[in-house]
C-alpha positions as CSV (number, residue, x, y, z in Angstrom):
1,X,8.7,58.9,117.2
2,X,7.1,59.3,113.7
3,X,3.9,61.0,113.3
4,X,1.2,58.1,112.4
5,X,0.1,59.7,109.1
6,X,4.1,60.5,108.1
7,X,4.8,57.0,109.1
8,X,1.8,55.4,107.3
9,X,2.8,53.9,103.6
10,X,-0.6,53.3,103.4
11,X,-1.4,56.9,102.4
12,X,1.9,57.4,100.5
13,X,0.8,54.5,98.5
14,X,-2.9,55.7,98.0
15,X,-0.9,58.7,96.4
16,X,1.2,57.2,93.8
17,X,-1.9,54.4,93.0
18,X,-4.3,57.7,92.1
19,X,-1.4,58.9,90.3
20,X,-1.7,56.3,88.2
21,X,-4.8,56.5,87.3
22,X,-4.5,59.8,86.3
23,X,-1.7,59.1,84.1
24,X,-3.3,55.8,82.9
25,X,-7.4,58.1,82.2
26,X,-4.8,60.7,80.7
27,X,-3.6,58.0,78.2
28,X,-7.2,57.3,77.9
29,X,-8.6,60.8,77.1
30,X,-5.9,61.9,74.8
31,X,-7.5,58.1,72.7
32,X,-10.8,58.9,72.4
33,X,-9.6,61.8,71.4
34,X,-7.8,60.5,69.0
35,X,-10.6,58.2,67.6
36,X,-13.2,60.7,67.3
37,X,-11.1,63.0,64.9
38,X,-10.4,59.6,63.2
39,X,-14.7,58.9,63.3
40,X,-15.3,59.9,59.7
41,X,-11.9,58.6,57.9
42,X,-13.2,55.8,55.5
43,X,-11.8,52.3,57.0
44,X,-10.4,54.0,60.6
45,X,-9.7,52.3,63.2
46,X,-11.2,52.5,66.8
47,X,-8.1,52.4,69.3
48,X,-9.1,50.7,72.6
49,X,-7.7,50.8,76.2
50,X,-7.6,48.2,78.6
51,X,-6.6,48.6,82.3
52,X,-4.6,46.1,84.8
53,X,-3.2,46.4,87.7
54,X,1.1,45.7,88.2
55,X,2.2,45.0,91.6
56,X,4.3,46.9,93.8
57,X,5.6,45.2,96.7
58,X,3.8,42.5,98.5
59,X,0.8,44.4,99.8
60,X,-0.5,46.9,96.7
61,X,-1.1,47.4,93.4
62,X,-0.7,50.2,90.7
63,X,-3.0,50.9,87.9
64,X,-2.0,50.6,84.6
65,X,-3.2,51.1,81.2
66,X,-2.3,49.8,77.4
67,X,-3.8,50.4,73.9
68,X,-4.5,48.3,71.0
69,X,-6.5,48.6,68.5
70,X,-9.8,47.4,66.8
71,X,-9.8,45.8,63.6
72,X,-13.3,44.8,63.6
73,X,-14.7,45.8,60.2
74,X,-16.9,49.1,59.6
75,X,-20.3,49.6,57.1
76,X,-20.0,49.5,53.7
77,X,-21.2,52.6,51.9
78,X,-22.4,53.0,48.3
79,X,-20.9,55.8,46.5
80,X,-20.9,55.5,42.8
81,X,-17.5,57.2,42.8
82,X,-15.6,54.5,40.3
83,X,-12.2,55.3,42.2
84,X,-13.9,54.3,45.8
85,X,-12.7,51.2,46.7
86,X,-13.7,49.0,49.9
87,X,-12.3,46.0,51.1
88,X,-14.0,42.5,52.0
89,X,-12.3,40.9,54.0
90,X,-8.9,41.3,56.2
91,X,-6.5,43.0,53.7
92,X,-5.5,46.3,53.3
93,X,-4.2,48.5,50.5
94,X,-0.8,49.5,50.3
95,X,0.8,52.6,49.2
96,X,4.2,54.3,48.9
97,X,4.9,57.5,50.8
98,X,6.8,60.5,50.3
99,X,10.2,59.1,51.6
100,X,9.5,55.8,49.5
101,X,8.8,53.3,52.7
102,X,5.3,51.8,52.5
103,X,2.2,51.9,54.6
104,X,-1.8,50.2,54.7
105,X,-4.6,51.5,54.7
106,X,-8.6,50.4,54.5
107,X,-9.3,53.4,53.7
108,X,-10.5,53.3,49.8
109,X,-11.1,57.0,48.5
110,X,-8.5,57.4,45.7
111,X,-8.1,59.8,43.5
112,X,-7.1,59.8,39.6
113,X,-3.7,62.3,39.3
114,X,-2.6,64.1,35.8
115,X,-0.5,61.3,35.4
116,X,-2.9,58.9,35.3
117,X,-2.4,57.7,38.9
118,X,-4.3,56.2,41.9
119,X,-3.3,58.2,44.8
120,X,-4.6,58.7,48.4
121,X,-6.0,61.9,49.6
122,X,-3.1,62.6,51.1
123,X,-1.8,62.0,47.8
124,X,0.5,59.1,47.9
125,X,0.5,56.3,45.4
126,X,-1.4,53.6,45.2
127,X,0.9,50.0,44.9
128,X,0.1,47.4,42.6
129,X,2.0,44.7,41.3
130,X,5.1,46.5,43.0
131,X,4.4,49.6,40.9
132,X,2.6,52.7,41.6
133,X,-1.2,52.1,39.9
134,X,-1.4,54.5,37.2
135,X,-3.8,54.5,33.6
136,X,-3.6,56.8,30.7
137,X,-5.8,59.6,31.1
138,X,-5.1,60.6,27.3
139,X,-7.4,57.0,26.6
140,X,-10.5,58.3,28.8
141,X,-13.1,55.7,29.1
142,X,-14.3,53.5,31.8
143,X,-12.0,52.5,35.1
144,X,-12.9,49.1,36.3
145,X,-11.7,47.2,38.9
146,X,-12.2,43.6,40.0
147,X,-13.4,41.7,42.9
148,X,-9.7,40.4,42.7
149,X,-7.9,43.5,42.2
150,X,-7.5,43.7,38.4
151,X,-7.8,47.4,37.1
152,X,-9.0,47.8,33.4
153,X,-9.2,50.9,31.4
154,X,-11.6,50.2,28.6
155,X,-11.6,46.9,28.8
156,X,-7.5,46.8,28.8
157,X,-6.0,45.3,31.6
158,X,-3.8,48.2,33.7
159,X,-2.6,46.0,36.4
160,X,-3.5,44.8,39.6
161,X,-4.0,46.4,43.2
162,X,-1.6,44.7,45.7
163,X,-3.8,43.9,49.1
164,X,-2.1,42.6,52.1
165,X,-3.0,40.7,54.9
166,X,-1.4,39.9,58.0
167,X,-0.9,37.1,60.3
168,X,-1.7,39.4,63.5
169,X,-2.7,43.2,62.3
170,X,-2.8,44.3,65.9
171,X,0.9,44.4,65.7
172,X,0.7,47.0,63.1
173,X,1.6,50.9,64.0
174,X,-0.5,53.3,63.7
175,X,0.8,56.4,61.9
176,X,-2.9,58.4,61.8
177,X,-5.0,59.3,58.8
178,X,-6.1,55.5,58.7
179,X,-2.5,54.3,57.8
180,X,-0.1,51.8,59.3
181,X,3.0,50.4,58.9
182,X,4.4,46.8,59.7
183,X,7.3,47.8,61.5
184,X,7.0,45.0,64.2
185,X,9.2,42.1,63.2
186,X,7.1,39.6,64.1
187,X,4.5,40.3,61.0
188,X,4.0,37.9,57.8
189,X,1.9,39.0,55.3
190,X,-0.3,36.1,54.7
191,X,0.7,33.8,51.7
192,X,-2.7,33.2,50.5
193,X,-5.4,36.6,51.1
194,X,-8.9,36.4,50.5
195,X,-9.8,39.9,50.3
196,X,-11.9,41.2,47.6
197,X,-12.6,44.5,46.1
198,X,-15.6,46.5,45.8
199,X,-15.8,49.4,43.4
200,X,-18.1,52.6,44.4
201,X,-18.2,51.7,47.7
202,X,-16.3,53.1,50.9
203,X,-16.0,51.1,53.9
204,X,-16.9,53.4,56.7
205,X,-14.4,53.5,60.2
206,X,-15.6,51.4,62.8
207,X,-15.9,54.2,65.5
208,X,-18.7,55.4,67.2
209,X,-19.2,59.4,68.0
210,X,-21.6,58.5,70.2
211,X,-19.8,55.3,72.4
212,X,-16.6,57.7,72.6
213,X,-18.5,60.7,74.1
214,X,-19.6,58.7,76.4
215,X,-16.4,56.6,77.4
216,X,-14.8,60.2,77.4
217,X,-17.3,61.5,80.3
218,X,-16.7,57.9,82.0
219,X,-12.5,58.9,82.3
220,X,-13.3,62.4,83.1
221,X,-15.0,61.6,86.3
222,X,-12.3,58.7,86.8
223,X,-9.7,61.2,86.3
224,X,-11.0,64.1,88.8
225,X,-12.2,61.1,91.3
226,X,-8.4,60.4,91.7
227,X,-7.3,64.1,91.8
228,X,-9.3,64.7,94.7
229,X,-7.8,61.3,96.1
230,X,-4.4,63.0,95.7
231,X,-5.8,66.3,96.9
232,X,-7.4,64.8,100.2
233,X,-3.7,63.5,100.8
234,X,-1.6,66.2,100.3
235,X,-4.1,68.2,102.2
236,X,-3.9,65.5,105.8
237,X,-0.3,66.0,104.9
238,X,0.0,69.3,105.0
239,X,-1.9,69.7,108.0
240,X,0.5,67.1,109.6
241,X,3.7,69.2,109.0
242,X,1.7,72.1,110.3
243,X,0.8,70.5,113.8
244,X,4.9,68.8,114.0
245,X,5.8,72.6,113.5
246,X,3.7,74.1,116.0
247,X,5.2,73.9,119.8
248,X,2.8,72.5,122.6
């Protein structure tokens, strides 16, 4: 005859469900982690979890977890710098990295090259009409840019700033640094953006030291709650084994 605690799936259950939700405040952890790095990257990003439960068999559950990510938009900040830019609006900057494919950003603090050119602080290129952005530093002068986009250098048009919008940006991919890409299939830039263009001013991430400290304590505790779950367990376990291996 079995032993009842052996025999029970109640318990073995119990064990892989607290598993779970270690893995799934794991998941959780390593995301606030990631968004408080990402707290003070002009136009970031918060990333947000959200936990469900998937059924296994006809009597329990396991705890699950997925991510997604807030777009909802962060503080404007005056800086006077004429090469910040912050966006209004739902669009995003583009710009060409090193192996040529192209991201977005929100993230508006550009800087002005040798060559004449916008580029990130990571220092890739800023796109505009399908071109890299780029003035003549020989001419000096003012840079301007438009609520539309339009960059002027002394009163001479340059070209214009391509911003994108999407159909549904929380299919984009996060790729750090504030940048995504559009890998999914199923986004279309809009035909039609709205988005407008303020010069000296950054648009600050929409993440909150202070909320993420917090939410980090909150999976902490969630995450050792379950580990003594598993620990209790493997400890009625072990002492199970022990009494089936000891003679009467």
């Amino acid at each position: 005859m079995a032993h009842p605690l052996l025999g029970n799936p109640r318990m073995n259950v119990s064990i892989y469900q607290a598993a779970a939700a270690m893995n799934a405040n794991a998941r959780w952890q390593d995301m606030i982690s990631e968004n408080l790095a990402s707290s003070s990257v002009p136009g970031a990003r918060s990333r947000d979890v959200s936990f469900s439960s998937v059924q296994a068999g006809s009597q329990f559950v396991i705890p699950s977890a997925t991510t997604g990510i807030d777009f909802t938009p962060g503080e404007m900040k005056p800086t006077g710098n004429p090469y910040d830019f912050a966006l209004e609006g739902k669009g995003f900057f583009e710009v060409q990295l090193p192996n040529g494919d192209h991201a977005y950003t929100r993230d508006g603090e550009f800087r002005l090259n040798s060559l004449g050119q916008l580029m990130t602080k990571q220092g890739y290129s800023l796109v505009g009409d399908g071109v890299a952005m780029q003035v003549d530093p020989s001419k000096g002068g003012t840079i301007n840019i438009s609520a539309s986009g339009e960059i002027s250098q002394n009163g001479e048009i340059k070209g214009k700033l391509k911003l994108v919008e999407f159909s549904n940006p929380k299919l984009l991919t996060s790729i750090g640094s504030g940048l995504f890409r559009a890998d999914n299939p199923n986004l279309t830039p809009a035909l039609n953006p709205t988005t407008q263009v303020r010069q000296g001013y950054v648009e600050a991430s929409n993440i909150s030291p202070t909320t993420q400290m917090a939410s980090l304590i909150t999976a902490m505790r969630a995450f050792e709650t379950n580990q003594k779950v598993i620990q209790m367990q493997d400890d009625r376990m072990g002492r199970t084994i022990t009494e089936l291996g000891t003679p009467t």
